[in-house]
N, C-alpha and C positions, 0 to 999 in steps of 0.2 A: 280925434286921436292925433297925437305928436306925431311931426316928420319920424319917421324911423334912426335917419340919423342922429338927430338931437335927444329922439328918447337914447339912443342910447351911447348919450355922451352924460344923457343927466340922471339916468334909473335903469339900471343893466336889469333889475328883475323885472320892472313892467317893457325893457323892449323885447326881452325872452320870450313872454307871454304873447306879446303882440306879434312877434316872427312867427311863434310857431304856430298861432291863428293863422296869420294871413299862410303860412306854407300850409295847412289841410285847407283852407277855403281853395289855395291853386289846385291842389288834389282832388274836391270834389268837381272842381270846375274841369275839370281835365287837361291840364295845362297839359303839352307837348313836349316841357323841357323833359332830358333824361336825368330826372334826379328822383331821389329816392324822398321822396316827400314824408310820408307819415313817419319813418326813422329819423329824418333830419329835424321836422318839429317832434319828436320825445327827445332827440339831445338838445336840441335848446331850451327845450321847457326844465330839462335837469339841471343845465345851465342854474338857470334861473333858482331852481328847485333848493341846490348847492349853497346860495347865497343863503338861502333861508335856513338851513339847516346850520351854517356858519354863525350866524344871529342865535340861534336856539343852544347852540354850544355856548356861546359866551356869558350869555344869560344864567344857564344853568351853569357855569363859572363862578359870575358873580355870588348866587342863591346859596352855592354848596357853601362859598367862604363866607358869607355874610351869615351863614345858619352856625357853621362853627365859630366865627367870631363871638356868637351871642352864647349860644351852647354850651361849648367843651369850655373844661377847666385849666384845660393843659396851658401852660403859660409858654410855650412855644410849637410850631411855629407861627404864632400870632400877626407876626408881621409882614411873614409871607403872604399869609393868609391878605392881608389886610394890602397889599402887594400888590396882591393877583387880580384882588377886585379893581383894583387903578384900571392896571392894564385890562383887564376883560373891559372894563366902561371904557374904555380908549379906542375897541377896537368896534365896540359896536359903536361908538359914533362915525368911526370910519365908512361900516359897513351903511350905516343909515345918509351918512353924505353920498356916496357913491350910489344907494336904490331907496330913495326915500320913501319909495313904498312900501320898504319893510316895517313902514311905522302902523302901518293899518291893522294889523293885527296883533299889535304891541300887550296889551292888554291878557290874550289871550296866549300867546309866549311867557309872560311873565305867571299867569296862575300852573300852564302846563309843567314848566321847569322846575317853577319853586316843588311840585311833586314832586318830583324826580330828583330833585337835590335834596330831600329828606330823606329820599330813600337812600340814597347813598350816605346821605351824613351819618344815619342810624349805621351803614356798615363801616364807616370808619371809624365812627368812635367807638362801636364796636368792637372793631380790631384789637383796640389801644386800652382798653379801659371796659367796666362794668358799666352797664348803661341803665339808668335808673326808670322808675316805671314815670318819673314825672318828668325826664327828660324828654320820653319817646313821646308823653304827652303835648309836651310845649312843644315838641316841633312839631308834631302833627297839627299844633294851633296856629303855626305862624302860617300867614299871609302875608306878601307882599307888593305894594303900590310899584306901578313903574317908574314913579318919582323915586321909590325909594334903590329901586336896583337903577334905574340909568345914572340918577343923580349924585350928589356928595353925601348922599346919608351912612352915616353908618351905626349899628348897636352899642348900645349899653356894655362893660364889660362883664362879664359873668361875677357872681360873687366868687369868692377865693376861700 
């Protein structure tokens, strides 16, 4: 394992993990200090916990705008749309420079979101408009690569 400092100069989520290990191994070992051990590793495991949840919103940022980009008909706000996904990839590259361990479960952020951002997209286009039986189908088909949400990809425009 990384010096403590250095991990966490280079991976805030793996040195979260790694603190709040080593604070319950001092717990079982019975260390002497007076600190509150088992409370101080769950807030830094939340810590850590925080980052990943931060990754999971942006994702499911990108998903919601990239499913209405393909989707909806509506001819604005498209460019917001189209916008929003810059910035959400902007911020998880941030988020992945600063815990590059959040890449490890990459994979599995991007199929959990893309759910999640269907289910909201069917409520917003919902809101706005009738929502066709072969809409709710197509997006209950989309899948998406983490190429295609981290990267410059973007969808086809809808027919008009």
């Amino acid at each position: 394992m990384a010096e403590p400092k250095l991990l966490y100069d280079n991976d805030f989520l793996a040195w979260s993990k790694h603190q709040a290990e080593a604070l319950r191994a001092a717990m079982r070992d019975g260390s002497n200090q007076n600190l509150d051990f088992g409370n101080l590793a769950e807030e830094i495991e939340d810590l850590g916990k925080s980052v990943r949840r931060e990754l999971q919103s942006q994702i499911r940022r990108v998903v919601r705008h990239l499913l209405k980009l393909k989707h909806s008909p509506a001819k604005e706000p498209r460019r917001g749309w189209a916008e929003s996904v810059v910035d959400a990839r902007a911020e998880i590259e941030d988020l992945q420079e600063a815990s590059p361990s959040l890449r490890t479960e990459l994979d599995c952020d991007v199929e959990r979101q893309t759910q999640r951002g269907i289910d909201l997209v069917l409520r917003d286009i919902g809101r706005s408009q009738e929502v066709y039986a072969e809409t709710i189908a197509a997006l209950w088909a989309t899948s998406y690569t983490v190429a295609q949400v981290l990267g410059d990809w973007f969808p086809e425009e809808p027919p008009r």
